[in-house]
DRENGUMI-468918 format. One record per residue (C-alpha): residue in three letters; chain; x, y, z. Coordinates in pm, whole numbers, plus 50000, padded with zeros to 5 digits. Layout:
+---------+--------+-------+-------+-------+
| residuo | cadena |  east | north |    up |
+---------+--------+-------+-------+-------+
|     Ala |      A |     X |     Y |     Z |
...
+---------+--------+-------+-------+-------+
% end
This chain:
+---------+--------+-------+-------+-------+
| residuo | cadena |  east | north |    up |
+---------+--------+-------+-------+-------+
|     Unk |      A | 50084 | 80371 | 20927 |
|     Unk |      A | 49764 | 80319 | 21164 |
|     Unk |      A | 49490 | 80186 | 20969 |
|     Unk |      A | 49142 | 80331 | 20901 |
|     Unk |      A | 48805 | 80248 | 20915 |
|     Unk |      A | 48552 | 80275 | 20670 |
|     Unk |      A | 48435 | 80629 | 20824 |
|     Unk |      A | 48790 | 80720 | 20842 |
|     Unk |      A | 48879 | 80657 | 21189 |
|     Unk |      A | 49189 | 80530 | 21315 |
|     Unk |      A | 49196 | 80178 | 21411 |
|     Unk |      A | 49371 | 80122 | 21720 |
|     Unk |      A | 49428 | 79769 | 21892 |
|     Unk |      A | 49258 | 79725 | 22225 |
|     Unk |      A | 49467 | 79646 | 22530 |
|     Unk |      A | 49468 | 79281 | 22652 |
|     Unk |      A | 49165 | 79225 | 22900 |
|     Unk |      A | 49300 | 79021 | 23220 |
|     Unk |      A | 49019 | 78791 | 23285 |
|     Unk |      A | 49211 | 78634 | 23658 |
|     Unk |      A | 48948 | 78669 | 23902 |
|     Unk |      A | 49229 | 78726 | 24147 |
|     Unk |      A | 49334 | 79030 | 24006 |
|     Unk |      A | 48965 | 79168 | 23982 |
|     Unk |      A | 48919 | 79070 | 24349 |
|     Unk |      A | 49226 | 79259 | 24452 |
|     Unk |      A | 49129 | 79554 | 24196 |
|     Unk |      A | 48789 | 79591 | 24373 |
|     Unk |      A | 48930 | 79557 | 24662 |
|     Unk |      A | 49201 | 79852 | 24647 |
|     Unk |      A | 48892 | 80081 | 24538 |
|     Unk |      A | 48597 | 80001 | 24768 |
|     Unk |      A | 48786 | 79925 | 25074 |
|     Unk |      A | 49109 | 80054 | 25102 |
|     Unk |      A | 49090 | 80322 | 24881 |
|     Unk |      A | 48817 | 80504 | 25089 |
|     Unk |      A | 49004 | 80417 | 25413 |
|     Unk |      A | 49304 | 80592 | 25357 |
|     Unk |      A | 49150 | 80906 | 25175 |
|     Unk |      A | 48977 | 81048 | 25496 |
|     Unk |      A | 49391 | 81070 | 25607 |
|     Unk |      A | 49521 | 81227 | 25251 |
|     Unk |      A | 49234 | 81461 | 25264 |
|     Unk |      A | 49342 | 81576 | 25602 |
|     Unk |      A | 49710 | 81612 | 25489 |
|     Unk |      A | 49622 | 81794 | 25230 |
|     Unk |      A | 49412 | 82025 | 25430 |
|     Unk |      A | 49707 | 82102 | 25668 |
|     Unk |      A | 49919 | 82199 | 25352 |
|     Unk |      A | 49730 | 82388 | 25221 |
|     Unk |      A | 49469 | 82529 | 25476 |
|     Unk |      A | 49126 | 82352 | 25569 |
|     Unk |      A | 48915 | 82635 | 25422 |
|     Unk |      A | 49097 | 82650 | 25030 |
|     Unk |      A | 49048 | 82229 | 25054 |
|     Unk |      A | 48675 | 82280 | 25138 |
|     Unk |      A | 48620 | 82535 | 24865 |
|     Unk |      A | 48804 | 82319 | 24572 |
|     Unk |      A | 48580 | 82068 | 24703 |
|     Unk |      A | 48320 | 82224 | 24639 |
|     Unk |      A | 48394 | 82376 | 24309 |
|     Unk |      A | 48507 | 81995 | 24218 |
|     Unk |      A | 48152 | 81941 | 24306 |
|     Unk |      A | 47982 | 82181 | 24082 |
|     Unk |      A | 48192 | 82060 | 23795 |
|     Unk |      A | 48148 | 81736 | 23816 |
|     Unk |      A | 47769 | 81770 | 23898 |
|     Unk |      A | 47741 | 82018 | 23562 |
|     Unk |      A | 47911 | 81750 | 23337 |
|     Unk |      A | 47711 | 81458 | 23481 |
|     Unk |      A | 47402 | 81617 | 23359 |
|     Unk |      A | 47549 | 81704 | 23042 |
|     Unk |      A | 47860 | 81469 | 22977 |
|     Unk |      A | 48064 | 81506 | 22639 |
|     Unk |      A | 48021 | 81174 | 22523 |
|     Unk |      A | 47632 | 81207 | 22489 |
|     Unk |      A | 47684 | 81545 | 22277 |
|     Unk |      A | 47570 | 81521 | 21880 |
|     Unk |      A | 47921 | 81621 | 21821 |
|     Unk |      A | 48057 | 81260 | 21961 |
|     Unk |      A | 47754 | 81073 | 21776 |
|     Unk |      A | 47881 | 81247 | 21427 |
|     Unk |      A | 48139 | 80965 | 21291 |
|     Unk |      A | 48226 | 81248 | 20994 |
|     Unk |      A | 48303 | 81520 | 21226 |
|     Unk |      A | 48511 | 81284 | 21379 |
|     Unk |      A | 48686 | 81161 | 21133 |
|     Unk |      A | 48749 | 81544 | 21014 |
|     Unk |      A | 48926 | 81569 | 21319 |
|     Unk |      A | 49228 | 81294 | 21197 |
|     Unk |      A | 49246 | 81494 | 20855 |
|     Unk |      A | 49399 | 81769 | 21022 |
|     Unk |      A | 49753 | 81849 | 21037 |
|     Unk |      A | 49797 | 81847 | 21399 |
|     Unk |      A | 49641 | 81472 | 21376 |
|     Unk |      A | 49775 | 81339 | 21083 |
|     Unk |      A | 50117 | 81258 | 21241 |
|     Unk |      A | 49934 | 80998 | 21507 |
|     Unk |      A | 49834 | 80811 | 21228 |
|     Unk |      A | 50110 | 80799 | 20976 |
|     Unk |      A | 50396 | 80757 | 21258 |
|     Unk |      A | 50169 | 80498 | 21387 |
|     Unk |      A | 50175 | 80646 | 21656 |
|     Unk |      A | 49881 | 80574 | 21838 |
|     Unk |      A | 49779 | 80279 | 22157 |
|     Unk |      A | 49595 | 80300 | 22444 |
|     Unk |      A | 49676 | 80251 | 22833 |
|     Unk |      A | 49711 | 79888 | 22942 |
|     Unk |      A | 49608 | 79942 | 23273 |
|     Unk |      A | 49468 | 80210 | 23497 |
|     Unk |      A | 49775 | 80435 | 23632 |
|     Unk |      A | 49889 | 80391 | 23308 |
|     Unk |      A | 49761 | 80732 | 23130 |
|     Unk |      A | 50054 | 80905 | 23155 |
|     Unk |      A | 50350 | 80710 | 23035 |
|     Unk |      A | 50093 | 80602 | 22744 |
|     Unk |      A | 50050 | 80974 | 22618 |
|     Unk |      A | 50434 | 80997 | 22673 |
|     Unk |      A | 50454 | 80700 | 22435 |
|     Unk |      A | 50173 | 80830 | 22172 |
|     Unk |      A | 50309 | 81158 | 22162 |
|     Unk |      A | 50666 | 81059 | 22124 |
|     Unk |      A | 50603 | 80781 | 21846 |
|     Unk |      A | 50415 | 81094 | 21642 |
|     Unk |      A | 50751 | 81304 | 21586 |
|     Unk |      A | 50925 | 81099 | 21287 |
|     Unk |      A | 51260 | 81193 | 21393 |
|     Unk |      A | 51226 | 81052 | 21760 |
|     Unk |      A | 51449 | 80734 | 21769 |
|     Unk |      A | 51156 | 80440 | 21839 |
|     Unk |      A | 51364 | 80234 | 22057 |
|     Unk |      A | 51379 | 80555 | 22299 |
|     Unk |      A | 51060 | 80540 | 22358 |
|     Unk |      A | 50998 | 80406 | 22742 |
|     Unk |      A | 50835 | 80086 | 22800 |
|     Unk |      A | 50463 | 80132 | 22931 |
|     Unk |      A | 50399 | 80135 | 23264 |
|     Unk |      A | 50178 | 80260 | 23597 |
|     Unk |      A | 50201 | 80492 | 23872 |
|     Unk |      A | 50104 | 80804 | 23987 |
|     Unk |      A | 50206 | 81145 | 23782 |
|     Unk |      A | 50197 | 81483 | 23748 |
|     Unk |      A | 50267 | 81757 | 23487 |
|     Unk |      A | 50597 | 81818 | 23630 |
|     Unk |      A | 50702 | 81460 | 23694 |
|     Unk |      A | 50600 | 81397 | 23361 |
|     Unk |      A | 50769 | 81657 | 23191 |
|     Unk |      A | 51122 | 81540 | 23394 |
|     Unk |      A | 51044 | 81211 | 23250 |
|     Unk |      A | 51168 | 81332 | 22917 |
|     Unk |      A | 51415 | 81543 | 23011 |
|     Unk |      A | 51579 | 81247 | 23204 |
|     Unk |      A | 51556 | 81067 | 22907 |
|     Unk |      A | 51734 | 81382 | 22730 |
|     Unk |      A | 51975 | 81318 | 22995 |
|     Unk |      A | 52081 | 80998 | 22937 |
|     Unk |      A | 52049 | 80984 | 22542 |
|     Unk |      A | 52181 | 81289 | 22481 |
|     Unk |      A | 52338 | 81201 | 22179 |
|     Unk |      A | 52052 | 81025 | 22005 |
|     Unk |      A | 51757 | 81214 | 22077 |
|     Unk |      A | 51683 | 81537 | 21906 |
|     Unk |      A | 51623 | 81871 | 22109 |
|     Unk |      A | 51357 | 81843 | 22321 |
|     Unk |      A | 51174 | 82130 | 22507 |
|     Unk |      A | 50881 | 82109 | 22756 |
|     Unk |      A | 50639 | 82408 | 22897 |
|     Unk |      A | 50369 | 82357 | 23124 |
|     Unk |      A | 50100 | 82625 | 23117 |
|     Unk |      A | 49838 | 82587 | 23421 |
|     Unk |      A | 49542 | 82586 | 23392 |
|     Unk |      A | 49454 | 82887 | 23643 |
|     Unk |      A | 49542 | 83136 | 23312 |
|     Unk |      A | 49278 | 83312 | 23191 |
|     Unk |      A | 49070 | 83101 | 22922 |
|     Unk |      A | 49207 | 83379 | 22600 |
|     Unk |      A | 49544 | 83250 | 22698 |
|     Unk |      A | 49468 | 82883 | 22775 |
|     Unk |      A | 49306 | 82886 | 22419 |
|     Unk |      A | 49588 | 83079 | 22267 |
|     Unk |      A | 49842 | 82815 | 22377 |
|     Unk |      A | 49663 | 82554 | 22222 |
|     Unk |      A | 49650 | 82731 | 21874 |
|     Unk |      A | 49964 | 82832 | 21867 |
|     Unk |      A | 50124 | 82473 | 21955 |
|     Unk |      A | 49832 | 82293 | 21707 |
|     Unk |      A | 49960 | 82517 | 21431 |
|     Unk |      A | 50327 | 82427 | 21501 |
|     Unk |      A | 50376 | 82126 | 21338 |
|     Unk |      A | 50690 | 82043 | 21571 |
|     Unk |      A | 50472 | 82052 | 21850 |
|     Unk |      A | 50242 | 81830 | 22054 |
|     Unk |      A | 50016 | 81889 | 22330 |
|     Unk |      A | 49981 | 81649 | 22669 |
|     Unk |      A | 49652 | 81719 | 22870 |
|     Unk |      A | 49673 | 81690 | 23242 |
|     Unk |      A | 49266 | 81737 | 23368 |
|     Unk |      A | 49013 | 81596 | 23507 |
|     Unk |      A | 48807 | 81343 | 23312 |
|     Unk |      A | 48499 | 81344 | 23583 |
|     Unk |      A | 48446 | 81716 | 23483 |
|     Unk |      A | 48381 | 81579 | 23117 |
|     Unk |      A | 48207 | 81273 | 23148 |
|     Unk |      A | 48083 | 81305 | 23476 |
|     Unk |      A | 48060 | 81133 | 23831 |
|     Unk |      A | 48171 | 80717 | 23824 |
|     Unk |      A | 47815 | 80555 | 23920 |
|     Unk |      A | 47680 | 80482 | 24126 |
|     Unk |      A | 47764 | 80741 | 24297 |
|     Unk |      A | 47675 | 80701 | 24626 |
|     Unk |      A | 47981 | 80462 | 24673 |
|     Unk |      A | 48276 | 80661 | 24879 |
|     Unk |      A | 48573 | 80560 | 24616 |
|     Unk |      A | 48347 | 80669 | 24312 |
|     Unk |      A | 48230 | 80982 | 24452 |
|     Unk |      A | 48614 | 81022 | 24532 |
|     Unk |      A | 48765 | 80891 | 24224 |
|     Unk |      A | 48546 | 81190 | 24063 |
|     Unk |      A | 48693 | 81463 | 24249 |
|     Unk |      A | 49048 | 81341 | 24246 |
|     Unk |      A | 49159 | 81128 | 23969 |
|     Unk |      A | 49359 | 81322 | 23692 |
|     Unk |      A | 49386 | 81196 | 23341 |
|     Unk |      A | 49612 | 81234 | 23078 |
|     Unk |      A | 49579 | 81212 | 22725 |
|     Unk |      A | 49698 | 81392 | 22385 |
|     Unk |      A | 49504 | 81690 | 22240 |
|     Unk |      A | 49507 | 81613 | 21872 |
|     Unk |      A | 49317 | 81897 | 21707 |
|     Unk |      A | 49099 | 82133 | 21716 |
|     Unk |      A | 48766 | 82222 | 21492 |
|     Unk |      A | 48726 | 82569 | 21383 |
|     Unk |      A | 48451 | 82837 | 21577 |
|     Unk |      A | 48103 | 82881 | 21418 |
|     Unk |      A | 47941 | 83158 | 21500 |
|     Unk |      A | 47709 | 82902 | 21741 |
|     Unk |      A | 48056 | 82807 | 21984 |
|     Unk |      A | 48395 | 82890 | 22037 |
|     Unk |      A | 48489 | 82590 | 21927 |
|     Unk |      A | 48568 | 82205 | 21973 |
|     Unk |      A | 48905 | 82077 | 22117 |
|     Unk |      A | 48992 | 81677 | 21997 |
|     Unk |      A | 49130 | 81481 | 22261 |
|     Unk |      A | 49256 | 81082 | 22182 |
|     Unk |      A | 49155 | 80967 | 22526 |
|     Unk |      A | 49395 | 80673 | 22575 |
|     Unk |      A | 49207 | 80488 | 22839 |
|     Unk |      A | 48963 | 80247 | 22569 |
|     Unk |      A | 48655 | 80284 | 22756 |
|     Unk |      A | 48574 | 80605 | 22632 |
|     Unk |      A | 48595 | 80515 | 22297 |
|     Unk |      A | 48939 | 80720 | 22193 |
|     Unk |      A | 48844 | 81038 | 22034 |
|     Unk |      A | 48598 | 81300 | 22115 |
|     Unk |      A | 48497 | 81611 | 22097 |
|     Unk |      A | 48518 | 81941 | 22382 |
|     Unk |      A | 48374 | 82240 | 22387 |
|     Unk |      A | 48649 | 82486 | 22461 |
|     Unk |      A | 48493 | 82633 | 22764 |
|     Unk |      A | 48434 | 82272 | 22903 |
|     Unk |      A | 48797 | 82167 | 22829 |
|     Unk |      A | 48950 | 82492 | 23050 |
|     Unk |      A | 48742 | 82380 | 23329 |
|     Unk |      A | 48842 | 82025 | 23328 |
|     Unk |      A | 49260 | 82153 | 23376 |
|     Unk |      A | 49153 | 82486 | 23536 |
|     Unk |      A | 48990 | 82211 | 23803 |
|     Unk |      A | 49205 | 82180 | 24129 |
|     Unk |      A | 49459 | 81867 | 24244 |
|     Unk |      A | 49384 | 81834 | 24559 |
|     Unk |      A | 49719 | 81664 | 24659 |
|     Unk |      A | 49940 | 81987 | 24521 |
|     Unk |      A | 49618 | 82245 | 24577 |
|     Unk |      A | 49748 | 82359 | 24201 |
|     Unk |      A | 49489 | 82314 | 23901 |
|     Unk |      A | 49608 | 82116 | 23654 |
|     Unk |      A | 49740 | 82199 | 23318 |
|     Unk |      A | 49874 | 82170 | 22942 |
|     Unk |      A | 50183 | 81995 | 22866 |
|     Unk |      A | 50356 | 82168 | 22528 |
|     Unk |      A | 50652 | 81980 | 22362 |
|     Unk |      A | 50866 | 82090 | 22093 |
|     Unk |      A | 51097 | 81858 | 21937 |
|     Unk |      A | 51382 | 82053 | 21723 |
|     Unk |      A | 51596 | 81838 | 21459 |
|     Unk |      A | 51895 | 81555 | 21613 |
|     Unk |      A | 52164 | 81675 | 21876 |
|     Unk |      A | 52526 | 81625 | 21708 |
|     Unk |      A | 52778 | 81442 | 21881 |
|     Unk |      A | 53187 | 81586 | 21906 |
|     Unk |      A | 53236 | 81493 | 21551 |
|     Unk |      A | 52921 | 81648 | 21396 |
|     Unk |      A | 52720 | 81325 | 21354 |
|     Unk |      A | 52407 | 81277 | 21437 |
+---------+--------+-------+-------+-------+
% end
């Protein structure tokens, strides 16, 4: 069991900082340099699959997302500066399993988002055999390569691993439904949800932003991270989403605004020209081998 804090937050252990100024030099060089010298040709390749005029209008709207959370990001919101409506958030049923299957870590790298919320959300169901759960590790993703990632593990462990079912839900629905889904799988306590967005439209642009790969980085790079819970509506919003955000530097949980959440996975991937979405698993009880053993 993870650990709390004297306000009641969980306590998770940082990733180990590489301090080889080799590595940094290559890092920084991979973003500044080559990064922006290869995107001009993605761009274009995207733009011939999926026509020059829909790439120029995501743009755009990427734009005016970005630009409307960089004036207003989450993490500067009262809600995020309230360490009791925070820790509220791990008190609730949908959160609780995070902390008592310790369940919880955060990325060890950049690229490594994905296979970490694989790993946090697996770790939370207490009858998901721990030494299935994959190793961490980098590289790009998407909702669908991430959901095959489980079912190839499925696959292979059939006999081990309990049922497992995945549903993506994009995030082009209308925002009734995309806030339906979420209820409905928070409420489920055999349920977890994966987030597949767009952290820029949160937090806003990287800075400064006048440098090619951050401008880029803010219209392109997709996150992932669990949603954990969410905080009833006043009659003031519709409501605050929890997301454990498992890249460190934004200080693990915080609070959404519905509306803003929808935006960040109704926002476009440029690569696929698809918005991005909600990942919903549902683990059922252990698959039975021949002789009816688990």
């Amino acid at each position: 069991m993870i650990q709390l804090d004297k306000d009641g937050i969980p306590i998770v252990e940082l990733p180990i900082q590489h301090s080889c100024w080799k590595r940094k030099m290559v890092m920084l060089s991979l973003v500044h340099f080559v990064f922006p010298a290869i995107m001009p040709l993605v761009i274009m390749k995207a733009a011939m699959k999926n026509s020059f005029f829909t790439m120029i209008s995501n743009l755009r709207d990427l734009y005016g997302t970005v630009s409307k959370a960089h004036k207003n990001p989450i993490l500067a919101l009262p809600e995020n500066q309230n360490k009791d409506l925070i820790a509220k958030v791990w008190t609730l049923p949908s959160a609780r399993p995070y902390i008592t299957n310790n369940a919880l870590e955060f990325q060890k790298s950049e690229g490594y988002c994905g296979r970490s919320t694989l790993r946090n959300i697996l770790k939370s169901f207490p009858n998901f055999p721990k030494d299935l759960v994959p190793e961490a590790s980098g590289g790009p993703c998407d909702p669908k390569t991430w959901s095959k990632l489980i079912h190839d593990l499925a696959e292979e462990h059939h006999t081990k691993m309990p049922q497992i079912e995945t549903r993506i839900i994009p995030g082009d629905i209308p925002f009734v439904h995309f806030m339906e889904e979420i209820k409905i799988a928070l409420n489920d306590p055999n349920s977890r949800i994966a987030l597949n967005y767009l952290r820029p439209a949160l937090v806003g642009f990287k800075t400064p932003k006048i440098l090619p790969a951050n401008l880029l980085l803010s219209l392109m790079s997709g996150h992932f991270s669990p949603v954990i819970g969410m905080l009833k509506e006043s009659k003031e919003s519709e409501g605050l989403i929890a997301v454990f955000d498992v890249n460190h530097a934004y200080g693990g949980t915080y609070l959404v605004p519905c509306r803003m959440l929808y935006e960040s996975v109704k926002a476009h991937d440029l690569m696929t020209g698809r918005s991005r979405a909600l990942i919903v698993i549902k683990m059922g009880i252990p698959t039975l081998n021949q002789n009816g053993v688990q």
